[in-house]
Backbone as numpy.savetxt, mean C-alpha at the origin, in Angstrom:
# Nx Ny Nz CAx CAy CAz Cx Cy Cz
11.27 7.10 -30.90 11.45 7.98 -29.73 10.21 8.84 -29.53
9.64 9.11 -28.11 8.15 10.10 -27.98 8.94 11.08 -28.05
7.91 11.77 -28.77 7.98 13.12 -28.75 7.71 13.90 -27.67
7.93 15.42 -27.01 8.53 15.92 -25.94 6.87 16.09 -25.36
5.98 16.64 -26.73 4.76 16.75 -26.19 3.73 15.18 -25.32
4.26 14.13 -26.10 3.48 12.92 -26.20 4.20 12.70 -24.31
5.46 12.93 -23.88 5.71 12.89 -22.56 5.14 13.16 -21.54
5.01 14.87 -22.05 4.68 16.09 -21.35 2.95 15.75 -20.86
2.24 15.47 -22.14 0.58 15.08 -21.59 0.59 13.42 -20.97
1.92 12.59 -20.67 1.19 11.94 -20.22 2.07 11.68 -18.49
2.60 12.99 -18.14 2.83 13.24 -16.97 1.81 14.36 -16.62
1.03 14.64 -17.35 0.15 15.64 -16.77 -1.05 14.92 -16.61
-1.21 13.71 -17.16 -2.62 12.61 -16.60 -2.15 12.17 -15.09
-1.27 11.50 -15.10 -0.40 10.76 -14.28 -0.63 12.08 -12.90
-0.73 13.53 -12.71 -0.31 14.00 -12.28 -2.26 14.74 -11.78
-2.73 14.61 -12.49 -4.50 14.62 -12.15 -5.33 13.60 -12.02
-5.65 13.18 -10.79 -6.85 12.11 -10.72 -8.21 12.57 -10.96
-8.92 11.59 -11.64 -10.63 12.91 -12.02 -11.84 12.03 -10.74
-12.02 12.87 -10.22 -12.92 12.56 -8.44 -14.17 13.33 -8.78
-15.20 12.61 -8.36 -16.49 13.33 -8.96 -16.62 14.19 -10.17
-16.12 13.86 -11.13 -15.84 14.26 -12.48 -14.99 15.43 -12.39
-14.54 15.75 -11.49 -13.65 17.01 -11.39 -12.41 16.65 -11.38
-11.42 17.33 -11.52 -9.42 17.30 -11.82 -9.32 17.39 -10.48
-8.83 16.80 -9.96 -8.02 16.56 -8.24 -6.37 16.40 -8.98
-5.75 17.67 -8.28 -4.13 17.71 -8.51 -3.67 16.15 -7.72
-2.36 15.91 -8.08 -1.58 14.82 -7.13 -0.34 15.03 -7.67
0.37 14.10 -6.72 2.13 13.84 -6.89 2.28 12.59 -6.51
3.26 11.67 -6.48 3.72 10.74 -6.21 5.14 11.14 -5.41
5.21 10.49 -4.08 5.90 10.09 -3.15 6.38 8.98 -3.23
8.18 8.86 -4.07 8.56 7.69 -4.45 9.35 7.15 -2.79
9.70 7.69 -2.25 10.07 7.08 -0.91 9.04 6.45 0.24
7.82 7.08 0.28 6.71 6.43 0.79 5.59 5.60 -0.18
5.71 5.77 -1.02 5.10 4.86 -2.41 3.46 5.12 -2.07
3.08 6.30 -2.12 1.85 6.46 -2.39 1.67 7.96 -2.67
0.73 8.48 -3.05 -0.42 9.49 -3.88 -0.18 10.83 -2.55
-0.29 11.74 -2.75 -0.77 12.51 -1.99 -1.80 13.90 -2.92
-2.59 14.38 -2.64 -3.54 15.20 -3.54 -3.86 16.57 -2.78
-4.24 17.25 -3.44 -4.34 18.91 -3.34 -5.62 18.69 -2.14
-5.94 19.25 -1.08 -6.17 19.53 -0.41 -7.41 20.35 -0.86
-7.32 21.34 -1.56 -8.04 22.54 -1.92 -8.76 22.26 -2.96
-8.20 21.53 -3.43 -8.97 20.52 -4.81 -10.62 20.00 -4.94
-10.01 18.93 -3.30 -11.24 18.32 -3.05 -12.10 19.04 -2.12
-11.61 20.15 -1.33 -12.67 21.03 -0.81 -13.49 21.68 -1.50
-12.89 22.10 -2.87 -13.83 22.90 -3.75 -14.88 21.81 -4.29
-14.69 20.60 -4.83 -15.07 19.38 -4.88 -16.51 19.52 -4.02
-16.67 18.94 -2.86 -17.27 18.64 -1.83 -17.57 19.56 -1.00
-17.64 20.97 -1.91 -18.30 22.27 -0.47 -18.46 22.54 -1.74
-18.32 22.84 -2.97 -18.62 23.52 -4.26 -18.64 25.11 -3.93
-17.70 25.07 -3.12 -17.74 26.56 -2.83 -16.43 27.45 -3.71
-17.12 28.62 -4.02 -16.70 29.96 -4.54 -15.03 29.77 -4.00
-14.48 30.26 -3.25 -13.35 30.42 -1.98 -13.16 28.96 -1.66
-12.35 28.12 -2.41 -11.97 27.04 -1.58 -11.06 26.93 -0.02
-10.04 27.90 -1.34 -8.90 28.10 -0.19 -9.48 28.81 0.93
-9.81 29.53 1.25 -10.84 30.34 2.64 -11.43 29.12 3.13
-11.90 28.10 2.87 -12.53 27.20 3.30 -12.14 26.01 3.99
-10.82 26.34 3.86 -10.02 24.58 3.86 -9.10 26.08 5.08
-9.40 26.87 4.80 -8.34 27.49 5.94 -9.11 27.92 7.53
-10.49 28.02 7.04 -11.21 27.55 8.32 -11.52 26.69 8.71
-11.19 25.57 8.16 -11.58 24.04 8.70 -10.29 24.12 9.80
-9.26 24.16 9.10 -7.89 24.07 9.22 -7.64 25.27 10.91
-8.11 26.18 10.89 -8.12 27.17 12.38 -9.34 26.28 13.41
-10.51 25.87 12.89 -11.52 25.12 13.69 -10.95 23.64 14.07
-10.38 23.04 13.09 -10.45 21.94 13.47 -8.69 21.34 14.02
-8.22 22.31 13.72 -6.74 21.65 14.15 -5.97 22.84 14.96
-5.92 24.13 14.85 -5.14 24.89 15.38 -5.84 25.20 16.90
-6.95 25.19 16.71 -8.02 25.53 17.95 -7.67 24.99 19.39
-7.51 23.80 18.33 -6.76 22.14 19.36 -5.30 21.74 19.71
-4.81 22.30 18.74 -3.70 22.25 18.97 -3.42 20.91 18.63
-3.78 20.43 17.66 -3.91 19.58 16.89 -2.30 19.44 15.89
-1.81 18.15 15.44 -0.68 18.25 14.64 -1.07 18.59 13.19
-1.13 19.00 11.93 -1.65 19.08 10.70 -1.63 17.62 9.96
-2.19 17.19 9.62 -2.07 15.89 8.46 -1.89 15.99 7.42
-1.50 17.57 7.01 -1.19 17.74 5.69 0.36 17.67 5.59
0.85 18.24 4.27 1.82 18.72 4.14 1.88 19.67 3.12
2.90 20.42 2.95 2.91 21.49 1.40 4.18 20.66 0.31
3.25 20.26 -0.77 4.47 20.09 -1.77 3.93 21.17 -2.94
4.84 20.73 -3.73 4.58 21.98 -4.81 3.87 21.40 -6.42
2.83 21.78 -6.30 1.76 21.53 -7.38 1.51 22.51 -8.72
1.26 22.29 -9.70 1.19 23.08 -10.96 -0.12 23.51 -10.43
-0.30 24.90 -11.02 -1.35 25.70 -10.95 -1.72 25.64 -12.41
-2.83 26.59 -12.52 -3.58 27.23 -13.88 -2.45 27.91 -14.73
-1.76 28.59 -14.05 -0.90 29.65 -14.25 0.13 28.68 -15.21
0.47 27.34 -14.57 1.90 26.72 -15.33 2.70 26.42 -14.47
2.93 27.47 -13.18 3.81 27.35 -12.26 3.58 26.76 -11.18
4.86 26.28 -10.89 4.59 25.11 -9.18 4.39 26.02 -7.92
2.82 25.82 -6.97 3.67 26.61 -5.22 3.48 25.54 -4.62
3.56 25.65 -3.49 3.64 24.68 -2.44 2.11 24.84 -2.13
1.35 23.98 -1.97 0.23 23.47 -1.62 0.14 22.75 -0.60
-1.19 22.67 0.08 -1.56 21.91 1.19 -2.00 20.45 0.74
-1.51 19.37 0.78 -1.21 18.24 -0.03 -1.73 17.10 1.17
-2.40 15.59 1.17 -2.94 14.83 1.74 -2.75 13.64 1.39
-1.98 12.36 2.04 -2.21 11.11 1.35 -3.68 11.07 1.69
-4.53 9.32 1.32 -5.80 8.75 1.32 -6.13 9.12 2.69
-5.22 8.38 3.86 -5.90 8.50 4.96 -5.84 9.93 5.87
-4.97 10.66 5.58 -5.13 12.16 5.69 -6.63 12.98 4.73
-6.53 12.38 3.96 -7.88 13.33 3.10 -9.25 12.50 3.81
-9.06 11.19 4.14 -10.34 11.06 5.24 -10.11 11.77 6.31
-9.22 11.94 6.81 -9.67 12.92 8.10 -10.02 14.09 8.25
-9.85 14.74 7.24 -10.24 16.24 6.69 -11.09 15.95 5.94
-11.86 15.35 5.29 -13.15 15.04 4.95 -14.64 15.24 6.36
-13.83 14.23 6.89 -14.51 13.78 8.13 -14.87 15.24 9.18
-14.28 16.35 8.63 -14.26 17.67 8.61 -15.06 18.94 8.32
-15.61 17.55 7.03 -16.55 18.85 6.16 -17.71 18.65 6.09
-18.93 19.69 6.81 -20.37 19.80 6.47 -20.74 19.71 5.56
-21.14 18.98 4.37 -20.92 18.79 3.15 -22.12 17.69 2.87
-22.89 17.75 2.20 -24.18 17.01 1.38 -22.97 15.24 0.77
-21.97 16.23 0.00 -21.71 15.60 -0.99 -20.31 14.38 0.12
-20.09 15.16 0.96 -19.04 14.42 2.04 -20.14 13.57 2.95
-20.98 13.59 2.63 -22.08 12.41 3.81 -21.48 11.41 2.99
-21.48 10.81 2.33 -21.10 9.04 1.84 -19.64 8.65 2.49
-18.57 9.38 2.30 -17.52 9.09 2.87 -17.84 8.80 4.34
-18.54 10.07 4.84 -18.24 9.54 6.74 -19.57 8.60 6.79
-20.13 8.48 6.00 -20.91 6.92 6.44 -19.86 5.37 6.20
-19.42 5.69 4.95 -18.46 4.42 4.48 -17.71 4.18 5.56
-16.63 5.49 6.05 -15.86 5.23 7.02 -16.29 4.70 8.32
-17.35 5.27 8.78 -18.72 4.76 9.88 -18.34 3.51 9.96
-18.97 2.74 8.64 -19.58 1.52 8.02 -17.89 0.53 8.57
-16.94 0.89 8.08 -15.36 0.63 7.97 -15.41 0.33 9.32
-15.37 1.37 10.46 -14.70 1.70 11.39 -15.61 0.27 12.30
-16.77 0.06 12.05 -17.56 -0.58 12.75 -17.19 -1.87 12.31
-17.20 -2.41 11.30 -16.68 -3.56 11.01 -15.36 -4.67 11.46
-14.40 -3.19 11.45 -13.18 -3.37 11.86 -13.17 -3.97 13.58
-13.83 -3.35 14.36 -14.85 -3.36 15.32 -14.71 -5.20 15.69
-15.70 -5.22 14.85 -16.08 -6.77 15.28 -14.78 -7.46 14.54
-14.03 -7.17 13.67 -13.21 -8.37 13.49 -12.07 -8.42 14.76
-12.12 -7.67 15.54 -10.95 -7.53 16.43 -11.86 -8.35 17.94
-13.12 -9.03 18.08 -13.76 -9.61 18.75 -13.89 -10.98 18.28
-13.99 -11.07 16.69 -14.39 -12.19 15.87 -13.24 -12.27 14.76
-11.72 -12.55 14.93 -10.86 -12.76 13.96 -11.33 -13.30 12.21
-11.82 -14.63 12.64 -12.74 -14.85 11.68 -12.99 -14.20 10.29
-14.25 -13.45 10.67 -14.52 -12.09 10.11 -13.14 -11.46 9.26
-12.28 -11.40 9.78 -11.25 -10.61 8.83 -10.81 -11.74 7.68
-10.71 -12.91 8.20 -9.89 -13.72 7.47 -11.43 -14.11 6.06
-12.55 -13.93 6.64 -13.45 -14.96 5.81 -13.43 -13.41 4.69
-13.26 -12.16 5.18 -13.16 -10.78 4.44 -12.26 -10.57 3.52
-11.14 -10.92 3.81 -10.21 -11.14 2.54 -10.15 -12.30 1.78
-10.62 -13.67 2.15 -10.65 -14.35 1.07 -11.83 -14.37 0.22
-12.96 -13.48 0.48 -14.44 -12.70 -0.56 -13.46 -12.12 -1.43
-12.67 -10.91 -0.79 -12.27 -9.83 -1.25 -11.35 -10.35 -2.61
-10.79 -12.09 -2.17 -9.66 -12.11 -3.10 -10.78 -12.85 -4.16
-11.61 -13.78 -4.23 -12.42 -14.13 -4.82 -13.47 -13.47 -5.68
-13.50 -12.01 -5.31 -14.02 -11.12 -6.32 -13.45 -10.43 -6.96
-12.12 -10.63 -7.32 -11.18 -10.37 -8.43 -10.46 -11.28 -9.21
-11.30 -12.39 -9.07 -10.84 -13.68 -9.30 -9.65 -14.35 -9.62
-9.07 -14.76 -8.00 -8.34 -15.43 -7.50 -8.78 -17.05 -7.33
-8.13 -18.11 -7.67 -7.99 -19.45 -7.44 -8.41 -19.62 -6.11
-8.79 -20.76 -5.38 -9.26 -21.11 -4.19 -7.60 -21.73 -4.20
-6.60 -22.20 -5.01 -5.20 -22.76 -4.81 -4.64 -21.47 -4.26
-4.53 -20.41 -5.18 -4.16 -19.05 -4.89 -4.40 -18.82 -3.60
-5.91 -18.92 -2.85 -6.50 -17.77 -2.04 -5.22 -18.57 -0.54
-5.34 -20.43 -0.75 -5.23 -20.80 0.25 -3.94 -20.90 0.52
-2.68 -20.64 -0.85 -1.48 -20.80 -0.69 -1.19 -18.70 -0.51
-1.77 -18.29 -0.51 -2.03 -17.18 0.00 -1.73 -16.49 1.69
-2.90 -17.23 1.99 -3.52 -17.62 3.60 -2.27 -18.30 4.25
-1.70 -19.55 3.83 -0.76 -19.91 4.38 0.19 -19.28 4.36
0.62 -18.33 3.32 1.78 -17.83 3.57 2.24 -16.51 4.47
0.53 -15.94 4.81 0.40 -14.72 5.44 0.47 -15.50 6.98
-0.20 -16.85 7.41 0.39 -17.42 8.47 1.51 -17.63 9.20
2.29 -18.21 7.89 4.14 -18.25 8.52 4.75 -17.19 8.28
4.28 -15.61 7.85 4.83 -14.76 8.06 4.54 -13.95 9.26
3.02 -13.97 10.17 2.67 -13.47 11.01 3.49 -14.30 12.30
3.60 -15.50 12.15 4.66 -16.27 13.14 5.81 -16.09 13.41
6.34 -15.28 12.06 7.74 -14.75 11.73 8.30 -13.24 12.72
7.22 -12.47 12.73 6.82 -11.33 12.61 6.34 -11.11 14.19
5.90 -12.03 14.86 5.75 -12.89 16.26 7.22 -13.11 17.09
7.89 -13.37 16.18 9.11 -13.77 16.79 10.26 -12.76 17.46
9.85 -12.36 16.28 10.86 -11.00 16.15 10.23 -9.62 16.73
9.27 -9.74 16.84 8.59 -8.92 18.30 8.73 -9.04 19.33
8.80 -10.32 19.64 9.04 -11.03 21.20 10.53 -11.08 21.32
11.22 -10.95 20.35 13.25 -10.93 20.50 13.99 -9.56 20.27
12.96 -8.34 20.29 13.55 -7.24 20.57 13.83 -6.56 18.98
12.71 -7.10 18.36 12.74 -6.79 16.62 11.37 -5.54 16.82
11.43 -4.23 16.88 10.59 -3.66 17.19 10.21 -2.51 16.34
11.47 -1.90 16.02 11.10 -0.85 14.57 10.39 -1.23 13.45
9.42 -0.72 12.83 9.26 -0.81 11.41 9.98 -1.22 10.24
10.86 -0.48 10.41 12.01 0.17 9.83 13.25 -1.17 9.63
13.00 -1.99 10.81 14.22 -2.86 10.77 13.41 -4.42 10.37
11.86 -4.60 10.70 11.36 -5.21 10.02 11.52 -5.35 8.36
11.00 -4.49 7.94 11.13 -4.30 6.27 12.56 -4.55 5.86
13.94 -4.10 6.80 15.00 -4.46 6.70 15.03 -5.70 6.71
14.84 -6.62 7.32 15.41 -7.92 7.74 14.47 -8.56 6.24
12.96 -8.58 6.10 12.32 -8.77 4.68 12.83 -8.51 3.68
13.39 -7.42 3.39 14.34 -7.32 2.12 15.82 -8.77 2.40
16.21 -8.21 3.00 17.10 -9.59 3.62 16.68 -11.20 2.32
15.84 -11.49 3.24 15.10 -12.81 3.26 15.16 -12.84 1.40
13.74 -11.46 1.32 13.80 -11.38 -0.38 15.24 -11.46 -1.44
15.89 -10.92 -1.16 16.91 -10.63 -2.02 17.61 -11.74 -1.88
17.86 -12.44 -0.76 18.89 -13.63 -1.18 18.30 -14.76 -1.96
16.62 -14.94 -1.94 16.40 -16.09 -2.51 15.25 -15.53 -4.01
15.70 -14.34 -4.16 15.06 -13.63 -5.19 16.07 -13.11 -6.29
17.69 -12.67 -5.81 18.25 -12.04 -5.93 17.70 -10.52 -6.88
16.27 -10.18 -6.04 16.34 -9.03 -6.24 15.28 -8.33 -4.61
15.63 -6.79 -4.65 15.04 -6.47 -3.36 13.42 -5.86 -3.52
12.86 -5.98 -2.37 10.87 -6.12 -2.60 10.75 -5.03 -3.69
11.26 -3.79 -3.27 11.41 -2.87 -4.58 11.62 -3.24 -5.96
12.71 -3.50 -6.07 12.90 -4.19 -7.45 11.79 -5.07 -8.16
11.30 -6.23 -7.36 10.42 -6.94 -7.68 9.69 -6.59 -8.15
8.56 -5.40 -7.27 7.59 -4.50 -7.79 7.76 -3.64 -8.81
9.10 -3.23 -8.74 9.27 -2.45 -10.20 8.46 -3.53 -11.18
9.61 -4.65 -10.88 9.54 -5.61 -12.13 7.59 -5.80 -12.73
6.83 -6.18 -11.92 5.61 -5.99 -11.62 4.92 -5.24 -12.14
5.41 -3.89 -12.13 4.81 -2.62 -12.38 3.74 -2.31 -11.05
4.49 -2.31 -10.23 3.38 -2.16 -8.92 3.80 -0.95 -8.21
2.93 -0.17 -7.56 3.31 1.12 -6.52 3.27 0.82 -5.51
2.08 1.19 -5.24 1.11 1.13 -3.92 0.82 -0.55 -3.29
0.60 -0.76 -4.71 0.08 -2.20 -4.66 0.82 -3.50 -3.26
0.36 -4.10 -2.72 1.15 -5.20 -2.01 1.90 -5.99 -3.07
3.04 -6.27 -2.48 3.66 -7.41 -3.67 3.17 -8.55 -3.89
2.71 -9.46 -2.41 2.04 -10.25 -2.41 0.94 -10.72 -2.78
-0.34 -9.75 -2.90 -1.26 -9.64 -3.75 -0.88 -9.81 -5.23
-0.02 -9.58 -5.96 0.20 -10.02 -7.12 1.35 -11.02 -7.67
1.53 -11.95 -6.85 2.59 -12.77 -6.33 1.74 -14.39 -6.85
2.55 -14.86 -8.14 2.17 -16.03 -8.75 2.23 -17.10 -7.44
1.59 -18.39 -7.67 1.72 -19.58 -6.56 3.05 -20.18 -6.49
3.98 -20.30 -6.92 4.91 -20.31 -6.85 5.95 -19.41 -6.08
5.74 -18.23 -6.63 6.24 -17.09 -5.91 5.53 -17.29 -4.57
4.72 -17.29 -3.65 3.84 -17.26 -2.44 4.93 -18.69 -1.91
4.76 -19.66 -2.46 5.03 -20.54 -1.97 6.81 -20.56 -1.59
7.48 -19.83 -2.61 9.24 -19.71 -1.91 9.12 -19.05 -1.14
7.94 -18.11 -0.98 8.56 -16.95 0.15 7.95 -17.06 1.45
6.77 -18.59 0.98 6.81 -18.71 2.65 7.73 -20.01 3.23
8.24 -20.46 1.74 9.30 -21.60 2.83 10.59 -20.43 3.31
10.72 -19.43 2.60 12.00 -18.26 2.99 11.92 -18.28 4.09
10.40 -17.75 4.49 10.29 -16.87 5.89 9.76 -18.05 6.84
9.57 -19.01 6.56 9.60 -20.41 7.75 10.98 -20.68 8.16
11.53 -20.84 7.20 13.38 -21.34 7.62 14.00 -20.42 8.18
13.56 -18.93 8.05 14.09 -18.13 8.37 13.53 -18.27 10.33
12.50 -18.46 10.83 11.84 -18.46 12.08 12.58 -19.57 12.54
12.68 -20.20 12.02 13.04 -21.87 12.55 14.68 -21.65 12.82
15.61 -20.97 12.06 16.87 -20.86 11.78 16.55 -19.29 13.14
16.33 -18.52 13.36 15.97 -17.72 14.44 16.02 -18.43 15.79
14.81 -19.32 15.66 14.30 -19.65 17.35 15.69 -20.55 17.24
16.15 -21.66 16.65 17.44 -22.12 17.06 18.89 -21.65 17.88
18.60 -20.54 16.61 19.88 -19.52 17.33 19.35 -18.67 18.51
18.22 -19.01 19.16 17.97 -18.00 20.13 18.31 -16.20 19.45
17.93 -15.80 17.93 18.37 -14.40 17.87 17.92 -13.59 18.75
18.51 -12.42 19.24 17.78 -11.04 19.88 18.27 -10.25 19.11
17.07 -9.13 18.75 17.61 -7.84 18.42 17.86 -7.69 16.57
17.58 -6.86 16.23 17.94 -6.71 14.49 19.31 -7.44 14.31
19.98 -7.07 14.51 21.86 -7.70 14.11 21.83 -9.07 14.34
21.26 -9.94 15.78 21.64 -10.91 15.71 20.23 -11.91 14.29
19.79 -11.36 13.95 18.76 -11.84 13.01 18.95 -11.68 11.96
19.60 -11.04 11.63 20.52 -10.56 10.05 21.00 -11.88 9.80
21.98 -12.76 10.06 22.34 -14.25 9.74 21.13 -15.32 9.68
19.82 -15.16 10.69 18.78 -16.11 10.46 18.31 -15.95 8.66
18.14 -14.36 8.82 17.36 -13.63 7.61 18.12 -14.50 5.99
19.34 -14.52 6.17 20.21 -14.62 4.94 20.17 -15.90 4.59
20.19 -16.95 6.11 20.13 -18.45 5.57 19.24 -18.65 5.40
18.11 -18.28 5.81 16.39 -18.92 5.57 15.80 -18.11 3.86
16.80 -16.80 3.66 16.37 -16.88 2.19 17.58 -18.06 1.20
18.62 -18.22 1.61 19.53 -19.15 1.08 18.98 -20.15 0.66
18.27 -20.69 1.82 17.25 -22.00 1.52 16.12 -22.17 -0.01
15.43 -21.01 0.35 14.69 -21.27 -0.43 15.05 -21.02 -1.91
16.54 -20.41 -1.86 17.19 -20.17 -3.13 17.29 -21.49 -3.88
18.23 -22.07 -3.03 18.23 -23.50 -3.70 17.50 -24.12 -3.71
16.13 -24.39 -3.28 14.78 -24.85 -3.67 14.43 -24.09 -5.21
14.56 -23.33 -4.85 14.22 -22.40 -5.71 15.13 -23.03 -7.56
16.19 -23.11 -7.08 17.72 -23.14 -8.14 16.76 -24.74 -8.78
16.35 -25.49 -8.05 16.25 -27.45 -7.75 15.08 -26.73 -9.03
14.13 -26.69 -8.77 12.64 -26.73 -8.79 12.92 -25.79 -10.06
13.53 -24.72 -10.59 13.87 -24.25 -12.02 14.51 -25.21 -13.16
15.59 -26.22 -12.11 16.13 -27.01 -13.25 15.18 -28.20 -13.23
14.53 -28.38 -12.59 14.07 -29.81 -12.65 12.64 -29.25 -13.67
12.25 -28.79 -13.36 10.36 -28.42 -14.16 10.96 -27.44 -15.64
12.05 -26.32 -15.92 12.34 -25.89 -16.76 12.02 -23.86 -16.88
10.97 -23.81 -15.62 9.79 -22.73 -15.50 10.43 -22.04 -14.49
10.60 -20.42 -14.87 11.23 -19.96 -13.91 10.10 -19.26 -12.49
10.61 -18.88 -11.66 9.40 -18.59 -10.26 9.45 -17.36 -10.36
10.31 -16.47 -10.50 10.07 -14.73 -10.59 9.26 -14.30 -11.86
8.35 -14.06 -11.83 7.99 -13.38 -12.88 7.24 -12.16 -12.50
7.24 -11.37 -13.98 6.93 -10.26 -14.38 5.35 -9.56 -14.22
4.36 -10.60 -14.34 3.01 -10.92 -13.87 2.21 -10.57 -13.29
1.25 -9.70 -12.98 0.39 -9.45 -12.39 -0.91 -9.62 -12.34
-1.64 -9.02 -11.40 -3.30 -9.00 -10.96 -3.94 -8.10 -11.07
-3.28 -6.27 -11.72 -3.32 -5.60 -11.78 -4.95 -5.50 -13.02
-5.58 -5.10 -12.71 -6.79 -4.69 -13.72 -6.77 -4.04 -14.73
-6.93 -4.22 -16.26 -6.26 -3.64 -17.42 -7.10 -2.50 -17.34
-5.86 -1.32 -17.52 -6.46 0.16 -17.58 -7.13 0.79 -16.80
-6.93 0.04 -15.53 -7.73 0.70 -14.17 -7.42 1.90 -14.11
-8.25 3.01 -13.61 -8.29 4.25 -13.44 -7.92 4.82 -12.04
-6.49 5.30 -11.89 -6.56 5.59 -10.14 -7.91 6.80 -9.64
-7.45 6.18 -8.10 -8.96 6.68 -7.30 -8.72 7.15 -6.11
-9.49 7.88 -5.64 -9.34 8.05 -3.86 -9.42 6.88 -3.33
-10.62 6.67 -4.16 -11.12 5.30 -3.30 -12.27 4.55 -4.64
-12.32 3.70 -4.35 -13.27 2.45 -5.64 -13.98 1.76 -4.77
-15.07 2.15 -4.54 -15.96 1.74 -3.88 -17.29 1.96 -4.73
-18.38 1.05 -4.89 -19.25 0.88 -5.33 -20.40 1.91 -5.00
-20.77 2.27 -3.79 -21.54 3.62 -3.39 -21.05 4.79 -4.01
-19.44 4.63 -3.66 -19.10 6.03 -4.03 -18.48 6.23 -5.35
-18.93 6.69 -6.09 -18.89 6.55 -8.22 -18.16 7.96 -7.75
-16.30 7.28 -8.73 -15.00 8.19 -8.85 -15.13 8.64 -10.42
């Protein structure tokens, strides 16, 4: 059994990211599954100034109240020096670029160039599709991914964008009921839900799919094909009438799934990842910019 201390220091790592060699507070947001970080943290960071808080509170009157601007922050409640929690001005990733993007800062020039660099790129892939697709399969190839992987990959992000097509054009329009109807699909021919999976995984933030064996890629794009095909048949409209496509098209690949366990012996869910041993979380891991 750990001991109370051996707990205690390793929710207090878990709970500091180190950003230009300095302690950046954070929390984890288990309902939105990502990071959010002290605000005041990284201003002192990147203005190295005396008065953070004074600093982040005139950005904050210049750059958002002036305007009438919405805040991108939020206040959760962070351990101080002191021991005790207050509520702090708190930022996921893409909130702390925009308040970056904020600051006169020597040490904040690399970010708003990167982002520059980002924003422009993004740019041309929305002229030259291409470009995005030839970008992620570099991207998957320099963490070395299989060319079997990259392409049973690729295909499966195909018959899900067709999926995803469908159900846009039939009155499938929330977020919210998307990810619904996906859990759907997942759980019947997974019998567990995308959450779960990733638990299983050990994944947060992470895409599931990105760490999703060839096997795994491959049930879940016959899921979500049968599932389109079992859709356009029934003519579905609307979340409800797609709830029955969702259930038989993961059904399907269950029993593919059930066939292909008894026949080879090897089960398709696994535990497995792509995850980098002992990676260090980051704002960001980018090669210019040394976390």
């Amino acid at each position: 059994m750990k001991s109370k201390s051996s707990i205690n220091k390793k929710n207090k790592r878990k709970s500091i990211v180190i950003f230009k060699h300095e302690p950046v507070r954070r929390i984890w947001i288990e309902k939105e599954k990502q990071w959010y970080f002290s605000v005041v943290d990284a201003v002192r960071i990147l203005t190295e100034s005396p008065t953070p808080r004074q600093y982040w509170g005139k950005i904050k009157d210049r750059e958002f109240k002036q305007f009438q601007l919405s805040p991108v922050w939020i206040q959760l409640k962070l351990k101080s020096p002191d021991g005790k929690k207050y509520l702090t001005d708190c930022a996921n990733v893409e909130a702390m670029f925009r308040i970056i993007q904020s600051i006169p800062s020597k040490k904040a020039e690399p970010f708003k160039r990167w982002l520059a660099k980002i924003g422009y790129e993004r740019l041309k892939e929305t002229v030259n599709p291409e470009i995005a697709i030839n970008r992620a399969r570099n991207n998957w190839k320099k963490v070395g991914r299989s060319e079997k992987w990259i392409t049973q990959r690729m295909r499966g992000q195909e018959i899900r964008n067709k999926l995803t097509d469908y159900w846009s054009e039939h009155k499938v329009t929330k977020e919210k009921e998307y990810a619904l109807l996906t859990d759907i699909i997942h759980k019947e021919w997974t019998d567990l839900t995308t959450r779960q999976h990733k638990s299983l995984k050990k994944l947060k933030q992470e895409n599931l799919r990105d760490h999703m064996s060839e096997a795994e890629l491959l049930f879940t794009a016959l899921a979500e094909l049968s599932t389109a095909q079992i859709a356009k048949k029934n003519q579905a409209i609307g979340y409800d009438e797609n709830v029955p496509p969702a259930k038989k098209g993961g059904a399907v690949a269950k029993r593919a799934k059930k066939d292909f366990e008894l026949q080879t012996g090897q089960k398709v869910i696994s535990n497995q990842n792509f995850l980098p041993p002992q990676s260090a979380p980051a704002l960001v891991k980018r090669e210019n910019l040394k976390i």
